[in-house]
N, C-alpha and C positions, 0 to 999 in steps of 0.2 A: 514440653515439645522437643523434640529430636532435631539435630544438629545436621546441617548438609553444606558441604564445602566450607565449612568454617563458620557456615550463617542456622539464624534459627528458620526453622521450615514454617513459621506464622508468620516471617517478617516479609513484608508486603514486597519491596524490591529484593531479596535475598535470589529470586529466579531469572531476575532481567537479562543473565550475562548467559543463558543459557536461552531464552526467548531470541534475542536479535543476533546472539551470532553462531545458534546450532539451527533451532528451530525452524525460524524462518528460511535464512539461506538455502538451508540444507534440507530440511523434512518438509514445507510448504511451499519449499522452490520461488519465494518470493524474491523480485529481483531489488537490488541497494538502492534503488528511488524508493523502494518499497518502503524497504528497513531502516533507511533514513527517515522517514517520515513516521516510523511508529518509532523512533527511537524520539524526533522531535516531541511527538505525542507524549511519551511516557516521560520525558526530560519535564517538559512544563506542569504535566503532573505532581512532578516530586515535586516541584518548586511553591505549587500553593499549598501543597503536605508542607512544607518545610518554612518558606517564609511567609505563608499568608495564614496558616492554620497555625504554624507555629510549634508543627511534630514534630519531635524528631527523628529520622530514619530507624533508630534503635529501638522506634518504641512504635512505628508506624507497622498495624500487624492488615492482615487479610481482613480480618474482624471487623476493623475500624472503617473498610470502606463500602460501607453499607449504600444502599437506595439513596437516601438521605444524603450522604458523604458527596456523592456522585451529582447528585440535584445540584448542589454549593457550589460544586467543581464547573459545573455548566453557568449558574449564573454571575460565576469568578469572570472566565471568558469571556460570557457579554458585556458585562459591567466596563470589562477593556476596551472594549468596541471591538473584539473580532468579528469574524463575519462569521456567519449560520455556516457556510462548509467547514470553514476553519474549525469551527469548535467540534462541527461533527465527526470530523477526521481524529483531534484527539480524544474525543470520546472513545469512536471507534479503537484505536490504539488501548487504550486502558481494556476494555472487555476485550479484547482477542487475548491480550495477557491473561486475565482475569480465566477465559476458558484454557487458554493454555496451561494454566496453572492448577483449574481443576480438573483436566484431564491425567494428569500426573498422583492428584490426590483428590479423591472422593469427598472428603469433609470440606471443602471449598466448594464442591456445587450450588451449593444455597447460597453463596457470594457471588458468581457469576451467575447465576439466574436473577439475583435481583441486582443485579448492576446491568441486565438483558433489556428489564421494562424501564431503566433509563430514556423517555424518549430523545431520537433527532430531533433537533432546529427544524423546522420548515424554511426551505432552502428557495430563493427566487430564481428563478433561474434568469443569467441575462438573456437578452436577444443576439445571437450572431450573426455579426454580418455572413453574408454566402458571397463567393465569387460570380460575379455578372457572367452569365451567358456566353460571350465571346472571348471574354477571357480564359475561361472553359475551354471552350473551343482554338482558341489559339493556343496552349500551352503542349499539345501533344505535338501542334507540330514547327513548334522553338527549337527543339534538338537538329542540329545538320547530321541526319545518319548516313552523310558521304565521310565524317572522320569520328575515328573511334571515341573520342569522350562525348559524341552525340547518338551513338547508340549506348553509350554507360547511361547517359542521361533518360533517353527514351525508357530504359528496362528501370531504373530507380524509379521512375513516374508510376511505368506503367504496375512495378509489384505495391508501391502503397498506397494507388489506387484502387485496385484489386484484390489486396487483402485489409485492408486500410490498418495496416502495421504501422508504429510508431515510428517517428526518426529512429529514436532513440534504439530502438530494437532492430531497425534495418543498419545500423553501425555497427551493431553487435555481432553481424553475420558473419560468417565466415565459411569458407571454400563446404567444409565438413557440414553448415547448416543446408545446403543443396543436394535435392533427391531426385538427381534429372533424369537416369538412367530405369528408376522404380517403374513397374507396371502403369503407377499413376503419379507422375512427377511432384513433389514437395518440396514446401520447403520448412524450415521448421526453427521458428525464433524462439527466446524468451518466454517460457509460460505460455508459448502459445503455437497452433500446429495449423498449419492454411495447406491444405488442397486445393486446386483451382481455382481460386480466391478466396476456400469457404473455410472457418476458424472451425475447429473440433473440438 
């Protein structure tokens, strides 16, 4: 097998430094809660390759993480007591690599297809509380829009109620993400593009 940036091109993590910090950010536009989280993913992966399976990285290839490989890794997980999303989030992490890595090379599609019918956990879903009715109703008009941090307040309300944007992506904003002058005004976060409320 051929040799790439110094690693062998079978060796199962040899692609990781290209996955989370070209790949993702850059070509899948994934945002760093993203890549933090497939980085966690892929991190405790290596950890039952390494101290639970007892491979070593030099010798852990593509080959090796078969159907089967993947089965173990899932009931490694529960056996810890994580939780059914928890594990299905590093699953997921492992196959997006897995496709990532055979999209670059052809002889690994039969690796990520059978690490594909892997299944998900069956996931409970909790029950969420919902905000009471007049709490609803009184929170649009908590802002005093006779001084200006209560009309900032009323338009933060009112855009991630209407596009239901994340905090985290309404911080991210900036002057350049407002399209207010456009034939149809936009605004446009993170991986994600809302016209008059509506996500594209």
């Amino acid at each position: 097998m051929s040799e790439r940036n110094g690693f062998r091109n079978d060796l199962f993590f040899s692609r990781t430094n290209d996955f989370l910090n070209i790949y993702l950010p850059s070509q899948a536009v994934r945002s760093a809660c993203t890549v933090k989280t497939y980085l966690d993913g892929l991190t405790v992966f290596r950890r039952y390759v390494t101290d639970t399976r007892e491979i070593s990285m030099k010798k852990f290839r593509f080959s090796v993480c078969t159907h089967g490989f993947l089965l173990g890794f899932m009931a490694h997980l529960r056996d810890r007591g994580c939780k059914e999303s928890t594990c299905n989030n590093r699953l997921a992490a492992v196959k997006s690599y897995l496709w990532y890595a055979a999209d670059g090379d052809v002889s690994l599609q039969s690796i990520a297809l059978g690490a594909s019918r892997v299944p998900s956990m069956k996931e409970t879903k909790p029950i969420r509380e919902t905000i009471p009715d007049g709490a609803c109703a009184a929170m649009p008009a908590a802002p005093n829009l006779q001084k200006k941090n209560g009309l900032r307040d009323m338009a933060i309300m009112v855009l991630l109620y209407d596009s239901a944007m994340r905090v985290s992506e309404l911080l991210g904003l900036a002057l350049s993400s407002l399209y207010l002058d456009a034939a149809i005004p936009m605004c446009v976060s993170m991986g994600k593009e809302i016209r008059n409320g509506l996500y594209l």
